[in-house]
C-alpha positions as CSV (number, residue, x, y, z in Angstrom):
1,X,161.5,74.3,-96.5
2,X,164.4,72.7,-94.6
3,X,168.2,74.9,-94.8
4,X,171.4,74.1,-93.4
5,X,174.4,76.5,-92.4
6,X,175.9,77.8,-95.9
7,X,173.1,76.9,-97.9
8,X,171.7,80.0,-100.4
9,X,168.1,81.5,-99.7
10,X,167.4,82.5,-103.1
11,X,163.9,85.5,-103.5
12,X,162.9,85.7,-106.7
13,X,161.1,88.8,-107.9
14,X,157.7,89.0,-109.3
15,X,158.9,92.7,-111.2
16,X,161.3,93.4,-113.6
17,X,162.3,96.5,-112.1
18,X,163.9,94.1,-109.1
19,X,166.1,91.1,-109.6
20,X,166.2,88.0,-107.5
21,X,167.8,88.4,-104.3
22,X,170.5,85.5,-102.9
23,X,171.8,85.8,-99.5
24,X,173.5,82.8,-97.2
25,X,172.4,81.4,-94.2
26,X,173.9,82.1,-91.2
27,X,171.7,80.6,-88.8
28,X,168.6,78.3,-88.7
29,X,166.4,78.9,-85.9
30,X,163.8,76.8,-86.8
31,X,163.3,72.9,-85.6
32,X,164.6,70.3,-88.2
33,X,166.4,73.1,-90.2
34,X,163.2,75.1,-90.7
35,X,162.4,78.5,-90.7
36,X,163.1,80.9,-89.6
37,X,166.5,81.4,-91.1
38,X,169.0,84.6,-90.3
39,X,170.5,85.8,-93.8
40,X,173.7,87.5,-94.6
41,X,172.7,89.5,-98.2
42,X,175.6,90.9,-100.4
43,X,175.6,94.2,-98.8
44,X,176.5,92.8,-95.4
45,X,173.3,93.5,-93.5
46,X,171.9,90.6,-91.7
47,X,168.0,89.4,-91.3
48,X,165.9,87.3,-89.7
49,X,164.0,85.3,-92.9
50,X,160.1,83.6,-93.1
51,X,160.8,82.7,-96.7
52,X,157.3,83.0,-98.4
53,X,156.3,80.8,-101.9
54,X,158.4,83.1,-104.4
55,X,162.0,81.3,-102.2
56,X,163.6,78.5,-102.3
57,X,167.3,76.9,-100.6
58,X,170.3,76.3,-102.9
59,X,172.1,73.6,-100.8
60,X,176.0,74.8,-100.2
């Protein structure tokens, strides 16, 4: 999985009680624009990402 600066980090959710989850990329900390990514979500808080199978990058 290779991210740039802007670009979406999109989680989906394996139960309907939780929707997918999109937040941008702030940072890519990995080589080659690999993970690990730092997120901004909707809510403002900010995390450091190891996007598993259920995630995938929307480019910006």
């Amino acid at each position: 999985m290779r991210a740039n600066v802007g670009d979406l980090l999109l989680v989906e959710s394996n139960s309907a009680e939780q929707h997918r989850r999109e937040g941008e990329i702030i940072e890519v900390q990995g080589a080659d624009g690999q993970p690990p990514f730092l997120v901004r979500w909707p809510d403002g808080h900010e995390a450091l990402c190891f996007p598993g199978p259920d995630a995938r990058v929307r480019p910006a």
